[in-house]
DOLUMGU-871130 format. One record per residue: residue number from 1; x, y, z of N, C-alpha, C in turn. Coordinates in steps of 0.02 Angstrom, whole numbers, plus 50000, padded with zeros to 5 digits. Layout:
residues N
ATOM   seq      nu      nv      nw     cau     cav     caw      cu      cv      cw
ATOM   NUM       X       Y       Z       X       Y       Z       X       Y       Z
...
end
This chain:
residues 164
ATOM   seq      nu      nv      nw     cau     cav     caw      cu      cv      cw
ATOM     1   50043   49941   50000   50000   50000   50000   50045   50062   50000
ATOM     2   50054   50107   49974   50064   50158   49969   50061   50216   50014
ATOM     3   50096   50228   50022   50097   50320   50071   50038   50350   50092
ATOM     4   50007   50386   49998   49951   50399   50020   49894   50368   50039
ATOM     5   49901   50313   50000   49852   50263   50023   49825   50244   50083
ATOM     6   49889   50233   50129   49898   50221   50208   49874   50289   50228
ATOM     7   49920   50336   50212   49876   50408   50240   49797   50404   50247
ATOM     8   49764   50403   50197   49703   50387   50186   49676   50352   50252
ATOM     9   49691   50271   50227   49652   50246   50280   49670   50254   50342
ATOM    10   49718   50294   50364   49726   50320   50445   49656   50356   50461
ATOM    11   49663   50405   50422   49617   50453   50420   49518   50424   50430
ATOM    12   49546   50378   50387   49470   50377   50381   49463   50307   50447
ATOM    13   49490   50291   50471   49487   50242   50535   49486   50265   50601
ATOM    14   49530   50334   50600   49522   50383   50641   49454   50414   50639
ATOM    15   49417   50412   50613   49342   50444   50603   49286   50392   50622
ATOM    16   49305   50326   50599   49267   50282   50616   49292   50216   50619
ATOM    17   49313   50175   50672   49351   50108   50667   49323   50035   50655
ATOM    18   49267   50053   50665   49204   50002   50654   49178   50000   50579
ATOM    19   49209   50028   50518   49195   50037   50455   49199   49956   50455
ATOM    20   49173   49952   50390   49189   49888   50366   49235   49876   50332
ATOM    21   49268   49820   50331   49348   49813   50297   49326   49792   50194
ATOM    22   49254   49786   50208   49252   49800   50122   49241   49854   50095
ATOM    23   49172   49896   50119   49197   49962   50103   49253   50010   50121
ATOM    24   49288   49982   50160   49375   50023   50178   49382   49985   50095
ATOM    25   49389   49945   50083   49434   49921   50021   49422   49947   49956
ATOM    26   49339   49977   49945   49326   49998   49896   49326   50071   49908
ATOM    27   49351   50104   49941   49324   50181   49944   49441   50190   49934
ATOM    28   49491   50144   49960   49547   50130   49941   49551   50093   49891
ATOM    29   49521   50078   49854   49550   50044   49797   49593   49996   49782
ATOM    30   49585   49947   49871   49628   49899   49854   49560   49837   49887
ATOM    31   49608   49789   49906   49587   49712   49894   49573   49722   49978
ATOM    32   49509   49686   50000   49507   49671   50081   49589   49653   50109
ATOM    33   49589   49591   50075   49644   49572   50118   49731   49623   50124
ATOM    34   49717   49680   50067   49795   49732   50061   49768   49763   50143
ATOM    35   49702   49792   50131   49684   49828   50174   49697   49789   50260
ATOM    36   49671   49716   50251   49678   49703   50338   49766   49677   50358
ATOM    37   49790   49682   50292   49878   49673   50305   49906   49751   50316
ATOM    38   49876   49785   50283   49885   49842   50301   49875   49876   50364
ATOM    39   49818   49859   50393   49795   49846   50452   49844   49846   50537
ATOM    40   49857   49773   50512   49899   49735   50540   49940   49747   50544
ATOM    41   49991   49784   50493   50051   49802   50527   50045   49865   50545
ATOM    42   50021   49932   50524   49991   49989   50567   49996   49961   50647
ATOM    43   49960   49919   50685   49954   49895   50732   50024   49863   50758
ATOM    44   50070   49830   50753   50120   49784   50739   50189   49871   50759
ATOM    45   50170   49919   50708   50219   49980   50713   50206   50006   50778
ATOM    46   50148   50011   50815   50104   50046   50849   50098   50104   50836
ATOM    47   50078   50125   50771   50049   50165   50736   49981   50168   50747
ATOM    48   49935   50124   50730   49889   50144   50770   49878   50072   50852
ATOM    49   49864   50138   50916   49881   50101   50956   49835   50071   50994
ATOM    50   49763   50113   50966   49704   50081   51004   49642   50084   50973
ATOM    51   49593   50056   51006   49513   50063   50959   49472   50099   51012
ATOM    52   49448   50134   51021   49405   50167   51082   49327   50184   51065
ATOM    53   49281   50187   51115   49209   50193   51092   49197   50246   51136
ATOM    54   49158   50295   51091   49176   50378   51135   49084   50379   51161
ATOM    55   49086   50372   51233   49016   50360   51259   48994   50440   51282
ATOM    56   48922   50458   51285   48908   50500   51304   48873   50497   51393
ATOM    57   48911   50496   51449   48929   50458   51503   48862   50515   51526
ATOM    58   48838   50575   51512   48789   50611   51531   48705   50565   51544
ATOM    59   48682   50525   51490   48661   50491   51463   48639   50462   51478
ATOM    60   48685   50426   51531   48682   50339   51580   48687   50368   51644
ATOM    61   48654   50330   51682   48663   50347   51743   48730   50330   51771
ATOM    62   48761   50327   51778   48850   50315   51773   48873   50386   51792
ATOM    63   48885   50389   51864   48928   50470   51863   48981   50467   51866
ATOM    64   49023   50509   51817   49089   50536   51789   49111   50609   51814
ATOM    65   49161   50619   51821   49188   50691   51836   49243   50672   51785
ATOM    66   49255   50722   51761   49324   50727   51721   49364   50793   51749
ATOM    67   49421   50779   51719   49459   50840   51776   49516   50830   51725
ATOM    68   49550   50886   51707   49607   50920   51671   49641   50945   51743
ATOM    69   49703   50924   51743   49761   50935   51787   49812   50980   51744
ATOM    70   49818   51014   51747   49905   51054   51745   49958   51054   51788
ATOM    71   50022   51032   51784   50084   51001   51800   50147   51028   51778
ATOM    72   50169   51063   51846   50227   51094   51832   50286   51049   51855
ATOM    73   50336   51047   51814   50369   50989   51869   50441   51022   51862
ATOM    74   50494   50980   51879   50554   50972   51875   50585   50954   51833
ATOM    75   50635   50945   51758   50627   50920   51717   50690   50870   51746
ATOM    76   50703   50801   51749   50747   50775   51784   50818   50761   51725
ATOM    77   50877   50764   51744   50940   50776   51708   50936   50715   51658
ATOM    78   50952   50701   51622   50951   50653   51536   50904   50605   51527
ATOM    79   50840   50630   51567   50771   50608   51558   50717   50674   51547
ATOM    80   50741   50725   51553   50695   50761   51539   50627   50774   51567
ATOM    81   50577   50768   51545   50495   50753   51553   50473   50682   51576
ATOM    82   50509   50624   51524   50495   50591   51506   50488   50517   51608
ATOM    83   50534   50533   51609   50542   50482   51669   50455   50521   51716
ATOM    84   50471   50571   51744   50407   50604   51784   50314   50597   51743
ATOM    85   50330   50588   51683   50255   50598   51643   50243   50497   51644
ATOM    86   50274   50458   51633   50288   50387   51656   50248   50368   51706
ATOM    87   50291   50401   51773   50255   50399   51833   50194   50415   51846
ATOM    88   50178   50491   51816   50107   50485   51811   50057   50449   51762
ATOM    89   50064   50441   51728   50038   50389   51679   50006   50323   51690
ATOM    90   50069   50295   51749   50066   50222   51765   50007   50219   51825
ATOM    91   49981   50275   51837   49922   50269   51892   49844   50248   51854
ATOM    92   49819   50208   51875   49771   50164   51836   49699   50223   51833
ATOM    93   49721   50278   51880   49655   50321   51878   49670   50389   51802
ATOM    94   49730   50400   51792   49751   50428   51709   49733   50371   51673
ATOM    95   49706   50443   51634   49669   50442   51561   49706   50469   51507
ATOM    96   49761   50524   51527   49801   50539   51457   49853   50596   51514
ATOM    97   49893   50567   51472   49954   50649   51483   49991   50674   51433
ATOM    98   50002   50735   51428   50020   50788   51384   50092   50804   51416
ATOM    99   50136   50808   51353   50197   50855   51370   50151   50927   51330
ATOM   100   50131   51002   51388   50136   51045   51355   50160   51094   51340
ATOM   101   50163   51164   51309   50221   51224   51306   50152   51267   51336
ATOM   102   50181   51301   51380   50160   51377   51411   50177   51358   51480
ATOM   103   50115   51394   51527   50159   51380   51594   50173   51325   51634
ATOM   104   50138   51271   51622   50136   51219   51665   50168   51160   51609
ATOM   105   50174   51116   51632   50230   51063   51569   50176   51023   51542
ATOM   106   50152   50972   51595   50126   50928   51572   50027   50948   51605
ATOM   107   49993   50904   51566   49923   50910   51546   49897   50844   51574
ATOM   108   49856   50822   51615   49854   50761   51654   49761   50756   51645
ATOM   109   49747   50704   51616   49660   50696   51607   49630   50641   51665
ATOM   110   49585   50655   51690   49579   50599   51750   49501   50588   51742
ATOM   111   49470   50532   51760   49400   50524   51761   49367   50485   51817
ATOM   112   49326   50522   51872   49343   50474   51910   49239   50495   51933
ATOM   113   49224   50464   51974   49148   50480   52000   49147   50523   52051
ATOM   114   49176   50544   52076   49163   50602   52103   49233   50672   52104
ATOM   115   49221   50741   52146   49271   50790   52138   49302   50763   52214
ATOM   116   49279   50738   52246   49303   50718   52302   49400   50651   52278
ATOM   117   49363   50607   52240   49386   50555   52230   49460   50603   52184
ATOM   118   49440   50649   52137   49515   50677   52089   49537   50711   52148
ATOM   119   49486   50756   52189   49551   50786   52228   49588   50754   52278
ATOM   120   49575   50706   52287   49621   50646   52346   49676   50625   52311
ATOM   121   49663   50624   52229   49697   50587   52185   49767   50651   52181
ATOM   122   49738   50701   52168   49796   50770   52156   49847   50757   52230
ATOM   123   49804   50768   52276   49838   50767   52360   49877   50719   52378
ATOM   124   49829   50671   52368   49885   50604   52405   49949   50587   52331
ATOM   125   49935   50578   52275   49974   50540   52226   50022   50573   52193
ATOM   126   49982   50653   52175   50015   50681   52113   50066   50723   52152
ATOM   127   50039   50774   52198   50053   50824   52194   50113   50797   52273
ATOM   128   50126   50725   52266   50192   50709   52327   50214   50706   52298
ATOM   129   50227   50696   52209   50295   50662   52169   50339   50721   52186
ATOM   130   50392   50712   52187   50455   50723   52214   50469   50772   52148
ATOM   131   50461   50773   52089   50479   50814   52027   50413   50878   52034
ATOM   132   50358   50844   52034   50295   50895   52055   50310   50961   52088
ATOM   133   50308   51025   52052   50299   51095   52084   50248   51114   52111
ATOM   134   50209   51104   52050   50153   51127   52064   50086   51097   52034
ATOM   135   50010   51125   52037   49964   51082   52005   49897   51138   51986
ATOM   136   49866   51137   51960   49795   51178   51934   49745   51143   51886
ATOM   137   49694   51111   51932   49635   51062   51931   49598   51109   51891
ATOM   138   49553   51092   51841   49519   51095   51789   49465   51067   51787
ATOM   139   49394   51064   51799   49336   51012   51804   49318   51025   51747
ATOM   140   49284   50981   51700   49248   50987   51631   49161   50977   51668
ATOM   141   49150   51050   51645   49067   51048   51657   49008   51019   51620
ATOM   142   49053   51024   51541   48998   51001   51482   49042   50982   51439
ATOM   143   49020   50940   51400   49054   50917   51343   49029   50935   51282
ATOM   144   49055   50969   51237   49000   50988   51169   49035   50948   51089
ATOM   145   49096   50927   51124   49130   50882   51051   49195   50874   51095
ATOM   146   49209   50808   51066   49261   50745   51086   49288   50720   51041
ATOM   147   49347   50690   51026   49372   50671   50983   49345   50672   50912
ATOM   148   49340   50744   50910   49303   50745   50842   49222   50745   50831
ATOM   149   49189   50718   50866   49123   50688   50873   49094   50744   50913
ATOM   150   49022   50760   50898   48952   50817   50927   48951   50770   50973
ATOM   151   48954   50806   51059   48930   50759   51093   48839   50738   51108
ATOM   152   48823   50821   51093   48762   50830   51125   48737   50874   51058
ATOM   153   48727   50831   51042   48680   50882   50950   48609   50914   50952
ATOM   154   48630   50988   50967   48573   51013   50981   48525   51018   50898
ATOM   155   48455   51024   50930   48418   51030   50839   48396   51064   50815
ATOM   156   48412   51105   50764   48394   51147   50724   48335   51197   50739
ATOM   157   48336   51237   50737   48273   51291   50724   48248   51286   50665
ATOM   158   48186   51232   50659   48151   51224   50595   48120   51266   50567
ATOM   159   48101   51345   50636   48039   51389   50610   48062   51434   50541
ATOM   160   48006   51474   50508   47996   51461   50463   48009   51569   50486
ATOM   161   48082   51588   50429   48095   51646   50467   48028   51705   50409
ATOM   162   48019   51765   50452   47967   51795   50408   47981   51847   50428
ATOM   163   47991   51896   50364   48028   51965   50388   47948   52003   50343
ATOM   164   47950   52053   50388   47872   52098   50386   47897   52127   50306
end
């Protein structure tokens, strides 16, 4: 498969991963089976590294808090970021971390059922690491788009406009 080809179907798997591997083949122009070898080693590079199903957790009775952390740290000598963002990472209650640029370094996503439960999580876990400066908790109130996706699609104003 080809460059762009592969480009392509990143793209379009990234949009939807549940496509079907025959119409993936005909909208690429190749054979099912280029496409699920293609597939396969994408996966194999860890190029692509996961399949995820983006729920609207509002929805279900299921309570969620999400919480954006900002993380100032220490950058440690011929590890950089990298050893300290690890550590946080490896805690089973993260959801994603960010190396970012402005004031704080790293970007820390947490999801947990209550504000009680992240802020024990900041207190007791994060904010003892030994590289940790500092921290600035973030609660997500609403979600209006997620990885791309309308979370909450509001509907149209059907009325019928009438100017005098």
């Amino acid at each position: 498969m080809n460059d762009k080809m592969r480009d392509e179907l990143l793209s379009i798997l990234e949009k939807n991963s549940r496509i079907d591997f025959k119409e993936l083949s005909v909208v690429l122009g190749a054979t099912e089976e280029e496409v699920l070898e293609e597939i396969s080693k994408l996966e194999k590079e860890n190029i692509i590294c996961a399949y995820h199903t983006l729920i609207n957790w509002e929805k279900t009775d299921i309570e969620k808090v999400t919480a954006l952390i900002e993380v100032k740290v220490t950058p440690q000598r011929g590890q950089g970021f990298d050893h300290i963002a690890e550590r946080i990472y490896n805690y089973p209650e993260v959801k994603s971390v960010y190396l970012i640029s402005g004031g704080y370094d790293l970007l820390v996503t947490l999801e947990e059922k209550s504000l009680k439960e992240i802020a024990a999580f900041v207190s007791d876990k994060l904010s003892t690491l030994d590289s940790v400066l500092s921290t600035a908790t973030h609660f997500i109130l609403k979600k209006y788009k997620d990885h791309g996706s309308l979370i909450n699609e509001t509907s149209k104003d059907e009325r019928e406009v009438i100017i005098p």
